[in-house]
BAKESE-873416 format. One record per residue (C-alpha): x, y, z; residue in one letter; residue number from 0. Coordinates in nm, 4 decimals. Each point is the difference from the previous one (the first is absolute). Example, Ala and Ser with C-alpha at 12.3 -4.5 7.8 and 13.67 -1.06 7.14 Angstrom:
// BAKESE-873416
<rec c1="1.2300" c2="-0.4500" c3="0.7800" residu="a" num="0"/>
<rec c1="0.1370" c2="0.3440" c3="-0.0660" residu="s" num="1"/>
***
This chain:
// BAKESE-873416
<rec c1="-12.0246" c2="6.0049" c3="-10.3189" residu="x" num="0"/>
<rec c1="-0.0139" c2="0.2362" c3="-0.3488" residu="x" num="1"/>
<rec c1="-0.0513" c2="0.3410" c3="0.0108" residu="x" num="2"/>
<rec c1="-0.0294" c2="0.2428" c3="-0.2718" residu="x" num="3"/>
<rec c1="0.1795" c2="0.3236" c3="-0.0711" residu="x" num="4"/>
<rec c1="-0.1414" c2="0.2703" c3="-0.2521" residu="x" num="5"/>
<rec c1="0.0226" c2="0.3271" c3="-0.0643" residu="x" num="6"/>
<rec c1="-0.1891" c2="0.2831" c3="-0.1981" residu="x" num="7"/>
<rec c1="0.1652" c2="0.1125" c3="-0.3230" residu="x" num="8"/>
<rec c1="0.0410" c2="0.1463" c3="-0.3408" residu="x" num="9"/>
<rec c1="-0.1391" c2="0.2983" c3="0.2150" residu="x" num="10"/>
<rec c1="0.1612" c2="0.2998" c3="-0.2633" residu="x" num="11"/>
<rec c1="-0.1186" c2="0.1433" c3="-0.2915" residu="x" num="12"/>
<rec c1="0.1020" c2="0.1249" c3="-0.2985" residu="x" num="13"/>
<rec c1="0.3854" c2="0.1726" c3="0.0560" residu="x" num="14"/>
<rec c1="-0.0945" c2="-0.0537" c3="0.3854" residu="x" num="15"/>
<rec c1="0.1256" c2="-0.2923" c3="0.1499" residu="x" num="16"/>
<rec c1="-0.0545" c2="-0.1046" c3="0.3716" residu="x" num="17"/>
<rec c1="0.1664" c2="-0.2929" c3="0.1722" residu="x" num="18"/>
<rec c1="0.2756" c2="-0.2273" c3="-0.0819" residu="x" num="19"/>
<rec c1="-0.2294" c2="-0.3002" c3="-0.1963" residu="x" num="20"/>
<rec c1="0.2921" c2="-0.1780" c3="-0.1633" residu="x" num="21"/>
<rec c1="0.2227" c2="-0.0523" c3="0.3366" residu="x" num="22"/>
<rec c1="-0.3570" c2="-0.0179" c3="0.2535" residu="x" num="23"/>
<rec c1="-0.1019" c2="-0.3390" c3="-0.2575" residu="x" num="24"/>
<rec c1="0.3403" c2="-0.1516" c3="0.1311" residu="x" num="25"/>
<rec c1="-0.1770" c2="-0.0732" c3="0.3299" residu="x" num="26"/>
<rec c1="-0.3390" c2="-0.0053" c3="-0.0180" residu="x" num="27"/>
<rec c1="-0.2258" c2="-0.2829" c3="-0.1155" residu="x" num="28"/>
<rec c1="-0.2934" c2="0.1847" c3="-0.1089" residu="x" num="29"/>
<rec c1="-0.0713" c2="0.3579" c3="-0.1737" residu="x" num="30"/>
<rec c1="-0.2773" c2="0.1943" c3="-0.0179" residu="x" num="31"/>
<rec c1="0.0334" c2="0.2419" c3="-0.3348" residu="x" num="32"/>
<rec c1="-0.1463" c2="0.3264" c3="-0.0261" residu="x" num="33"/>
<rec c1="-0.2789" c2="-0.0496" c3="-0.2854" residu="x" num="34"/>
<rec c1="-0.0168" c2="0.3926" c3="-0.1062" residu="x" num="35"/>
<rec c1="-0.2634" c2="0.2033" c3="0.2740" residu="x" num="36"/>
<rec c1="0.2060" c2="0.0749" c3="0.2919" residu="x" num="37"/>
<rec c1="0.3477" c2="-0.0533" c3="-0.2015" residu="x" num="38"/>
<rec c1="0.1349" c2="-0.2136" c3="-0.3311" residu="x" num="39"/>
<rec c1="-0.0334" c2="0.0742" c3="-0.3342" residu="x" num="40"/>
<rec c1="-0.0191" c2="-0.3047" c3="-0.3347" residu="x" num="41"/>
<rec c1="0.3762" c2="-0.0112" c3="0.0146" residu="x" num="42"/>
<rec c1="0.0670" c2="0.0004" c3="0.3542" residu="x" num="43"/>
<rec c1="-0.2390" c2="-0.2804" c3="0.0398" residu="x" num="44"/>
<rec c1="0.1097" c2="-0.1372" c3="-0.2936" residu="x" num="45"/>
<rec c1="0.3756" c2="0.0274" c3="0.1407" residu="x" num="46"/>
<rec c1="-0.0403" c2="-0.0959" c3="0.3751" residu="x" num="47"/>
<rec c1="-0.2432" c2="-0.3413" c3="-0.0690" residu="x" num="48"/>
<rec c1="0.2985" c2="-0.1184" c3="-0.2566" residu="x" num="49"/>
<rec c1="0.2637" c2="0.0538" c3="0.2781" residu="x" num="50"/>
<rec c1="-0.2119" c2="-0.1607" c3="0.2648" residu="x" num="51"/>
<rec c1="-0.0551" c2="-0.3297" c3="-0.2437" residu="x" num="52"/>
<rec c1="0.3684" c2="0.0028" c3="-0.1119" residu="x" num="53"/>
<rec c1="0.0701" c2="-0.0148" c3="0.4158" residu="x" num="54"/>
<rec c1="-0.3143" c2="-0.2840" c3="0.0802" residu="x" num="55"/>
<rec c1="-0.2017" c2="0.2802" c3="0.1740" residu="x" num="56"/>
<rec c1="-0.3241" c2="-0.0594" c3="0.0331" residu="x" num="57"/>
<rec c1="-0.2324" c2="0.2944" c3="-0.1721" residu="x" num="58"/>
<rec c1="-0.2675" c2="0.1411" c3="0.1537" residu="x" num="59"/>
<rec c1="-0.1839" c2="0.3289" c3="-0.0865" residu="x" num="60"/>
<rec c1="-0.0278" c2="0.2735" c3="0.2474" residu="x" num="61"/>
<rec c1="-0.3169" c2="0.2229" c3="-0.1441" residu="x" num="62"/>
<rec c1="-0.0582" c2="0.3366" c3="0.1624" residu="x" num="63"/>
<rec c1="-0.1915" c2="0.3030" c3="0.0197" residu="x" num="64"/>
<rec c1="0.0602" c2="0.2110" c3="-0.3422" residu="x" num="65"/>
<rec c1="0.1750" c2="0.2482" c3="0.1664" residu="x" num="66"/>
<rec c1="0.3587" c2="0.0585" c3="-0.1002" residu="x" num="67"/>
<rec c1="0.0744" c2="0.3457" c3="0.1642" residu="x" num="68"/>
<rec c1="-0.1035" c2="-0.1845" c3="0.3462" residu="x" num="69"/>
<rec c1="0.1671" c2="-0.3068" c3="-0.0517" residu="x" num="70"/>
<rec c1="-0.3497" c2="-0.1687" c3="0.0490" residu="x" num="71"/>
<rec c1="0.0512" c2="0.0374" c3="0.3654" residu="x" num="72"/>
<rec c1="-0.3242" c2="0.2944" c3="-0.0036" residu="x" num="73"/>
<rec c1="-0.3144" c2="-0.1553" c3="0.1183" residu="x" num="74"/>
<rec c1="-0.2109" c2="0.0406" c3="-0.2672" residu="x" num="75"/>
<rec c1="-0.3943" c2="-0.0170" c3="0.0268" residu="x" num="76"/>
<rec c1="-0.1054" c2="-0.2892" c3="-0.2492" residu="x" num="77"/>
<rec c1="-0.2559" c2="-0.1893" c3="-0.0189" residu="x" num="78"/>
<rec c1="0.0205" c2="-0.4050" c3="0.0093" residu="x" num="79"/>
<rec c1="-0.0405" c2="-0.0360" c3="-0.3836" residu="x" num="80"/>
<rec c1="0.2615" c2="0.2699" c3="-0.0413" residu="x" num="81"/>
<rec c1="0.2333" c2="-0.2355" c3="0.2122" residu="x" num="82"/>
<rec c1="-0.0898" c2="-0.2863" c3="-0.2592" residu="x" num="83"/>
<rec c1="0.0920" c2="0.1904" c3="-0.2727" residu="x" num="84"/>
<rec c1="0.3015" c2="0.0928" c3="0.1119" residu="x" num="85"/>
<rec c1="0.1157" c2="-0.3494" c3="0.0887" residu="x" num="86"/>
<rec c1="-0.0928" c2="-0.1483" c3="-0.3039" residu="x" num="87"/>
<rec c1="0.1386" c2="0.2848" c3="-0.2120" residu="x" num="88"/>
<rec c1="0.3335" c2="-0.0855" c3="0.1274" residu="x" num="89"/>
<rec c1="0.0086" c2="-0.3221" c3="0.0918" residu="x" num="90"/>
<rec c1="-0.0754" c2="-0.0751" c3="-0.3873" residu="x" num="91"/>
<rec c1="0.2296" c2="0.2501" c3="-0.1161" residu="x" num="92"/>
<rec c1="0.2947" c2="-0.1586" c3="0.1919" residu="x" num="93"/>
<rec c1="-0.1258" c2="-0.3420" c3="-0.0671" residu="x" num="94"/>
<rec c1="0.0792" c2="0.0203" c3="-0.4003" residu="x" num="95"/>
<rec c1="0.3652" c2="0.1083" c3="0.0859" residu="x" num="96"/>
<rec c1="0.0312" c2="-0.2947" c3="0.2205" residu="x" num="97"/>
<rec c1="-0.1113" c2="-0.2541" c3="-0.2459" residu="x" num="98"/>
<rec c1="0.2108" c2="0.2337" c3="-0.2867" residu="x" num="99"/>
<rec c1="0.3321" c2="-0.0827" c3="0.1980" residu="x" num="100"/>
<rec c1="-0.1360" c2="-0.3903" c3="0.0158" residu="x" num="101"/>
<rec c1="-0.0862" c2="0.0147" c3="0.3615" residu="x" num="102"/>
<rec c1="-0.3059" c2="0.0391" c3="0.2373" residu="x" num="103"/>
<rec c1="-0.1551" c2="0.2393" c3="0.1977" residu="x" num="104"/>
<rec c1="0.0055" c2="-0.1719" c3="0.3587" residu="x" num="105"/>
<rec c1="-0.1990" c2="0.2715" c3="0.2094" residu="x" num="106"/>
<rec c1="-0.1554" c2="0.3253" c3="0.0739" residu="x" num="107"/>
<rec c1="0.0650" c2="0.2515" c3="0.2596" residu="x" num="108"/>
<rec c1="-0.1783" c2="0.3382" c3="0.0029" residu="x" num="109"/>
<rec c1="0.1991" c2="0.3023" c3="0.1049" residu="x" num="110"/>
<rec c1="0.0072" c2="0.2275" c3="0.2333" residu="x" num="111"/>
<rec c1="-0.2679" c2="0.2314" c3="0.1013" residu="x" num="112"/>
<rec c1="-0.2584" c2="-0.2944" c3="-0.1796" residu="x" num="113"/>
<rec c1="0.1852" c2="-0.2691" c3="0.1881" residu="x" num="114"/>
<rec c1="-0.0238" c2="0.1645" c3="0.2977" residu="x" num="115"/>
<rec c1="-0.3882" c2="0.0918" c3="-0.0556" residu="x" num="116"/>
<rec c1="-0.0723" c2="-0.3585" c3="-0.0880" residu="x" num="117"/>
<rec c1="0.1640" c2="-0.1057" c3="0.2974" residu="x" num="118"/>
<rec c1="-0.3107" c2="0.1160" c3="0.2163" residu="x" num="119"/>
<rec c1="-0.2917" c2="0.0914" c3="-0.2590" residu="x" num="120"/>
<rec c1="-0.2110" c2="-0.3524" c3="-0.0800" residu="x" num="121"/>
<rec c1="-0.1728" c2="0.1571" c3="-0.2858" residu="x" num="122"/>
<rec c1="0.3561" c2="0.1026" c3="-0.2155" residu="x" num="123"/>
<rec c1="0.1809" c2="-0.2764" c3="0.1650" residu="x" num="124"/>
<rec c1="-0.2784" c2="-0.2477" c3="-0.2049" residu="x" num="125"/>
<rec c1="0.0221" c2="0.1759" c3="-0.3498" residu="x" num="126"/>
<rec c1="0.3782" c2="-0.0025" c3="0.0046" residu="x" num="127"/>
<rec c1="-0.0242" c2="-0.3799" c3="0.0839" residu="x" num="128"/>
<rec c1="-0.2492" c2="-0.0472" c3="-0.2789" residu="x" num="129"/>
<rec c1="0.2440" c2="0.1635" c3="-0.2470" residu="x" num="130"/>
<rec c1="0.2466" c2="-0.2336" c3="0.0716" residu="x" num="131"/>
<rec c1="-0.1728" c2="-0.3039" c3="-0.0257" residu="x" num="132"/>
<rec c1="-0.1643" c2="0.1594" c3="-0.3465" residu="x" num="133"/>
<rec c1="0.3691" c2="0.0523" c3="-0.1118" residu="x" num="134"/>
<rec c1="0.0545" c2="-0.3566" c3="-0.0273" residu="x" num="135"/>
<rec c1="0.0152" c2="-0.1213" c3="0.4024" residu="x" num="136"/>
<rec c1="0.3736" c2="0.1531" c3="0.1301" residu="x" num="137"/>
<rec c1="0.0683" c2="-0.0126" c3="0.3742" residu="x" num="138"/>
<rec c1="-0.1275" c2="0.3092" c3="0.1848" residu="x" num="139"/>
<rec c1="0.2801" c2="0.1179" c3="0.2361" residu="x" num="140"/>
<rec c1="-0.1557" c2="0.2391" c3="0.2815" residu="x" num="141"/>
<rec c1="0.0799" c2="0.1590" c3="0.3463" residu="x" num="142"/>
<rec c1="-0.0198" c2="-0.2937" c3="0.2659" residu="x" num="143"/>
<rec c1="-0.3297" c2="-0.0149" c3="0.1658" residu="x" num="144"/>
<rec c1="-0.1652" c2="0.2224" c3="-0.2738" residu="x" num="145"/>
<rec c1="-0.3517" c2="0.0351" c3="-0.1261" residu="x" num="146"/>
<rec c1="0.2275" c2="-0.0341" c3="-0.3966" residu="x" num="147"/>
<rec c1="0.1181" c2="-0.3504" c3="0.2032" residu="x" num="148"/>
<rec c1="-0.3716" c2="-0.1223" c3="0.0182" residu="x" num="149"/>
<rec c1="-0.1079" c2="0.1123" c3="-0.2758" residu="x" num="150"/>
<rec c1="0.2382" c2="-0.1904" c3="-0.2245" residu="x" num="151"/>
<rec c1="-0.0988" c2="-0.2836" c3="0.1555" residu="x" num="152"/>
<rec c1="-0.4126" c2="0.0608" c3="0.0000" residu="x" num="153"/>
<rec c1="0.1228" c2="0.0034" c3="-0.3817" residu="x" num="154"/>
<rec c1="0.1786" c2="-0.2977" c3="-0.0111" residu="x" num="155"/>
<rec c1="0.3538" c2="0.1318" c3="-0.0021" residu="x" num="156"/>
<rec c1="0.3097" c2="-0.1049" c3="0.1048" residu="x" num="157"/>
<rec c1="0.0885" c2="0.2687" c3="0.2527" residu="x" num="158"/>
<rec c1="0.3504" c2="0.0722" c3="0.1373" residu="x" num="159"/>
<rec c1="0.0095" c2="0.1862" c3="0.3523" residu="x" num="160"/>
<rec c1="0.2785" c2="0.2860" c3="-0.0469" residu="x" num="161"/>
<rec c1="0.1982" c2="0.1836" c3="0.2758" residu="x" num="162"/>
<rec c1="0.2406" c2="0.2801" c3="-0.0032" residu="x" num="163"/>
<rec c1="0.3722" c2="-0.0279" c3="0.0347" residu="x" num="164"/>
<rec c1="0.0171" c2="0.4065" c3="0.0038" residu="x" num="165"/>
<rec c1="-0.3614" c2="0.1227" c3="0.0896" residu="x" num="166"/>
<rec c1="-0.0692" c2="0.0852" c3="0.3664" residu="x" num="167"/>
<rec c1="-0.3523" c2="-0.2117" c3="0.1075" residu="x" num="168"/>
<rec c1="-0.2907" c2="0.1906" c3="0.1965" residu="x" num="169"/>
<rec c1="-0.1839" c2="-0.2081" c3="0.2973" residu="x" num="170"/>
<rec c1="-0.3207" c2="-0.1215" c3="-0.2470" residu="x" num="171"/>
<rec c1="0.3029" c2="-0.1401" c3="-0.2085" residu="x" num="172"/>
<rec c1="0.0122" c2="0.2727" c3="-0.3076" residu="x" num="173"/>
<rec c1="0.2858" c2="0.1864" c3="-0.1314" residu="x" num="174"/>
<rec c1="0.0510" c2="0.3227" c3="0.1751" residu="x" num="175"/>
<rec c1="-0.0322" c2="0.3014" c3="-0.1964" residu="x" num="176"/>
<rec c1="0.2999" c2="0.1060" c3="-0.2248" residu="x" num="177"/>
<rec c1="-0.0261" c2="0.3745" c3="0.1346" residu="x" num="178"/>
<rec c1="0.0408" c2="-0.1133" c3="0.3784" residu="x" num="179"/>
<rec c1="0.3409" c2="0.0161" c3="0.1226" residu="x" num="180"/>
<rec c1="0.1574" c2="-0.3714" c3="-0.0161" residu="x" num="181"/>
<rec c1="-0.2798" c2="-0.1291" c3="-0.2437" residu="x" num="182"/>
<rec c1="0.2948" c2="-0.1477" c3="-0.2412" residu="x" num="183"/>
<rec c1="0.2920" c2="-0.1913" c3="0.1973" residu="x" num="184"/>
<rec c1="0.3495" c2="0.1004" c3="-0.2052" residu="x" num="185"/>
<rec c1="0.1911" c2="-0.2002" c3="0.2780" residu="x" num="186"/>
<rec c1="0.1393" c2="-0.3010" c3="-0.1064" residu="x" num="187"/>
<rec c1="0.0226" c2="-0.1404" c3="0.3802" residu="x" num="188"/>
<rec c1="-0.3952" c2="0.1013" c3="0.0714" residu="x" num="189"/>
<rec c1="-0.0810" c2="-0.1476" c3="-0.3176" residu="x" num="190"/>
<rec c1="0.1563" c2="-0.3173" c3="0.0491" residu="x" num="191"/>
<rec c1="-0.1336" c2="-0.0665" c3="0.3345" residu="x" num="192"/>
<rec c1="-0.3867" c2="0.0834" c3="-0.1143" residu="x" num="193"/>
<rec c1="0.1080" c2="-0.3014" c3="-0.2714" residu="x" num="194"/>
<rec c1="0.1123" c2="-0.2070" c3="0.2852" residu="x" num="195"/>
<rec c1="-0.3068" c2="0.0467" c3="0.2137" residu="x" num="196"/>
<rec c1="-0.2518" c2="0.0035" c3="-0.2725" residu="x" num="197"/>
<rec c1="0.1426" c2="-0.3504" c3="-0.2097" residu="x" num="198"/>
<rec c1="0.1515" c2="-0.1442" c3="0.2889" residu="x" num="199"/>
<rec c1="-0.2650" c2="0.0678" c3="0.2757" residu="x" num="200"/>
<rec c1="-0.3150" c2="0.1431" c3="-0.1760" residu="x" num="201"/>
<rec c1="-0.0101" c2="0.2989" c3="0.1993" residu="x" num="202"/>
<rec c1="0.0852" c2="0.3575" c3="-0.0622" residu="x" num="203"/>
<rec c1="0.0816" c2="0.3163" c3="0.2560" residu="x" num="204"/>
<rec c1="-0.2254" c2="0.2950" c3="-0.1063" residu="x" num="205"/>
<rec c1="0.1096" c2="0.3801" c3="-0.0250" residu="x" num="206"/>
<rec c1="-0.1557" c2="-0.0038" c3="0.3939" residu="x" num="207"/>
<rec c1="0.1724" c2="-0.3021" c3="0.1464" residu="x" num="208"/>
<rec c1="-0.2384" c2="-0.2210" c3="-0.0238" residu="x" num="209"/>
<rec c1="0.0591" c2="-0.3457" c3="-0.1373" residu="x" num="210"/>
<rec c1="-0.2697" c2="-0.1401" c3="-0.2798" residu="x" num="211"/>
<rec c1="-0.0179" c2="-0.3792" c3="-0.1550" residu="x" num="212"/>
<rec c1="0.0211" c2="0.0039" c3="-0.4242" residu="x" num="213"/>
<rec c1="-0.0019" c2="-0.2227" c3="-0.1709" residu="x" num="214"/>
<rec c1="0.3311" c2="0.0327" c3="-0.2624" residu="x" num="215"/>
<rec c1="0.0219" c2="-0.2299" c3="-0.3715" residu="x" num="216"/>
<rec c1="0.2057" c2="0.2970" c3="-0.1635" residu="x" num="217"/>
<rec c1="0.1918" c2="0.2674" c3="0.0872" residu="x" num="218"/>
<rec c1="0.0161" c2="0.3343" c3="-0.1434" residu="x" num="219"/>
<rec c1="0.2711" c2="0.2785" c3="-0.0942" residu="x" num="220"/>
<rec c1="-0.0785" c2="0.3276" c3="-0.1585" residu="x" num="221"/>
<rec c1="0.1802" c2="0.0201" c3="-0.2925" residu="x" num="222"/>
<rec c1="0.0059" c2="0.4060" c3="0.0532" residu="x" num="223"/>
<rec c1="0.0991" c2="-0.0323" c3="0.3285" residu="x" num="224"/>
<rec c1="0.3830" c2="0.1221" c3="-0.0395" residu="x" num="225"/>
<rec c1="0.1479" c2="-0.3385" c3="0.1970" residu="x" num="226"/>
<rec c1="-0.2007" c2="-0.2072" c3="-0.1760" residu="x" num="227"/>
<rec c1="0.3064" c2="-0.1774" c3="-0.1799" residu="x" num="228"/>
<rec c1="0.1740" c2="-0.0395" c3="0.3466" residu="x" num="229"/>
<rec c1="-0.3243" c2="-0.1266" c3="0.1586" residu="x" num="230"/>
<rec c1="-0.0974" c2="-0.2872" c3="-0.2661" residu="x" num="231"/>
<rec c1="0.3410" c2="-0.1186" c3="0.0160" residu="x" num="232"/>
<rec c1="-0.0260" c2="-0.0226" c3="0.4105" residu="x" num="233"/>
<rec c1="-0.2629" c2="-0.1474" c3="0.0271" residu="x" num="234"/>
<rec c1="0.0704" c2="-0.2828" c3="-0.2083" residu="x" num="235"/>
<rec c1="0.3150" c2="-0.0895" c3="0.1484" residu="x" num="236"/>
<rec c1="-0.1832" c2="0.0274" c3="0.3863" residu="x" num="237"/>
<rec c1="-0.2913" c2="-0.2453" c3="-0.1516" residu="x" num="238"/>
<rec c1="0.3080" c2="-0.1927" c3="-0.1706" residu="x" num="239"/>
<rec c1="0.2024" c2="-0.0352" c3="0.3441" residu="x" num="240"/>
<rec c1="-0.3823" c2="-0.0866" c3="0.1387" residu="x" num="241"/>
<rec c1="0.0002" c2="-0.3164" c3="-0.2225" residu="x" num="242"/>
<rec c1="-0.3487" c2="0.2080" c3="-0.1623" residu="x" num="243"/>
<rec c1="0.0091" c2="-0.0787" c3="-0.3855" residu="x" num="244"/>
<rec c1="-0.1133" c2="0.2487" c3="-0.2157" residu="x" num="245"/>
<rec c1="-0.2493" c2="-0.0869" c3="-0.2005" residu="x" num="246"/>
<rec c1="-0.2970" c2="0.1658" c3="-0.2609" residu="x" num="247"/>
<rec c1="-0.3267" c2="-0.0523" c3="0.1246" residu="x" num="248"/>
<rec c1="-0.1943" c2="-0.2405" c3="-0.2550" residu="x" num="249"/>
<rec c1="-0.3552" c2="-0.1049" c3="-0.0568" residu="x" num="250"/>
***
C-alpha cells in the first residue's frame, strides 16, 4: 500500500512569507505551489519549485481565484470560461519554471474557494478539467467524491481522490466551512486519527458524529496551518510504523 502526502505552498508574497516550505518538503512527497492569484509571486515560484526538485518533490500547481487580499478562499461568481482561464493562466505560468529548474509539472490542484466550488458545480468542475488536460494532460487532484473527481476523468485525466489531515468533513463529504468553529483541526492527536481512519479504513467521522466512506490516494496539510511542520512529520512516521510507503502519485 502507497499513499501520498502533499501540501499547499509557496503561499507568500512579496516581503510576506507564510508557512515553513523548506522544512514542510522534508516530509511530504508532493507540493502544490502557489502560481501568483491567491498567493506567489515569479520569485517565490521560482524559489519554492527549485527547493521541491532539489528534495524529489513532486510539483504540482495549485491555481486560484485572483484574489490576494482573501487568500482565494472568497467565493467568487465566475463563469465556467473564467474558471478555464484561470487554470490555464497558471498552470502554464508554473509549468515554464518547472521545466526551467529541469523538472516536470506532475499535477494540478485548484485552491480554495474554486476547489471547493468545483467540488459540487458540474459546469466549473468541467472547464477546470479541460484546462488541465489543454495544459499538457497533468493529474487533476480533487475533493473525494467530487463533481472536479468526474470531471477529470469525463476528460481523460488521471484523477487523485484527496482527503484532509486537518479539515473537519460535513455529512455530504465536503470540507466544513473555515468560519465554523472546529472547521481546521490544529490537534496533532485528532489529526492523526482522521489519517488513520481515512488511509487505513476509508472512512471519516464528520463535525456531527457521523461516520462517511472516502476514498483516500493523498493526504493533505495546509501549509498555513501553524502545525503544519509538526503534522507532515507525524504523519509520515504513523504511515511509516503502518508499513504504508510514501509514494508520488504517477500517470
Amino acid at each position: 500500500m502507497a499513499i501520498d502526502l502533499n501540501c499547499d505552498m509557496g503561499e507568500g508574497f512579496g516581503v510576506y512569507n507564510k508557512g515553513r516550505d523548506r522544512e514542510v518538503l522534508d516530509h511530504v512527497t508532493s507540493a502544490n505551489i502557489a502560481c501568483g492569484f491567491h498567493a506567489g509571486d515569479s520569485r517565490l515560484m521560482k524559489e519554492t519549485v527549485r527547493m521541491a526538485a532539489e528534495k524529489n518533490v513532486a510539483v504540482g500547481a495549485h491555481p486560484g481565484l485572483p484574489d490576494l487580499a482573501g487568500f482565494g478562499r472568497r467565493k467568487m461568481d465566475i463563469t465556467p470560461e473564467d474558471a478555464y482561464d484561470f487554470v490555464l493562466y497558471q498552470t502554464g505560468a508554473l509549468q515554464a519554471f518547472a521545466e526551467a529548474e529541469g523538472t516536470r509539472l506532475q499535477h494540478v490542484k485548484p485552491h480554495g474557494a474554486l476547489y471547493n466550488t468545483a467540488a459540487k458545480d458540474a459546469e466549473l468542475a468541467q472547464a477546470i478539467a479541460e484546462a488541465v488536460r489543454d495544459a499538457g494532460g497533468m493529474m487533476l487532484y480533487g475533493l473525494a467524491g467530487s463533481e472536479l473527481l468526474k470531471a477529470g476523468k469525463n476528460a481523460g485525466l488521471t484523477v487523485v481522490s484527496e482527503v484532509f489531515a486537518d479539515r473537519l468533513y460535513q455529512p455530504d463529504g465536503t470540507l466544513t466551512p473555515r468560519k465554523e468553529k472546529g472547521a481546521v483541526i490544529t490537534d496533532r492527536e485528532q489529526a492523526l486519527e482522521q489519517v488513520r481512519d481515512m488511509v487505513l479504513h476509508q472512512r471519516v467521522k464528520t463535525g456531527e458524529g457521523t461516520t462517511i466512506d472516502i476514498q483516500a490516494d493523498s493526504v493533505c496539510v495546509h501549509g498555513d496551518n501553524s502545525e503544519a511542520v509538526d503534522f507532515t512529520r507525524s504523519i509520515r512516521k504513523f504511515l511509516e510504523d503502518n508499513d504504508i510507503s510514501m509514494k508520488a502519485p504517477d500517470v
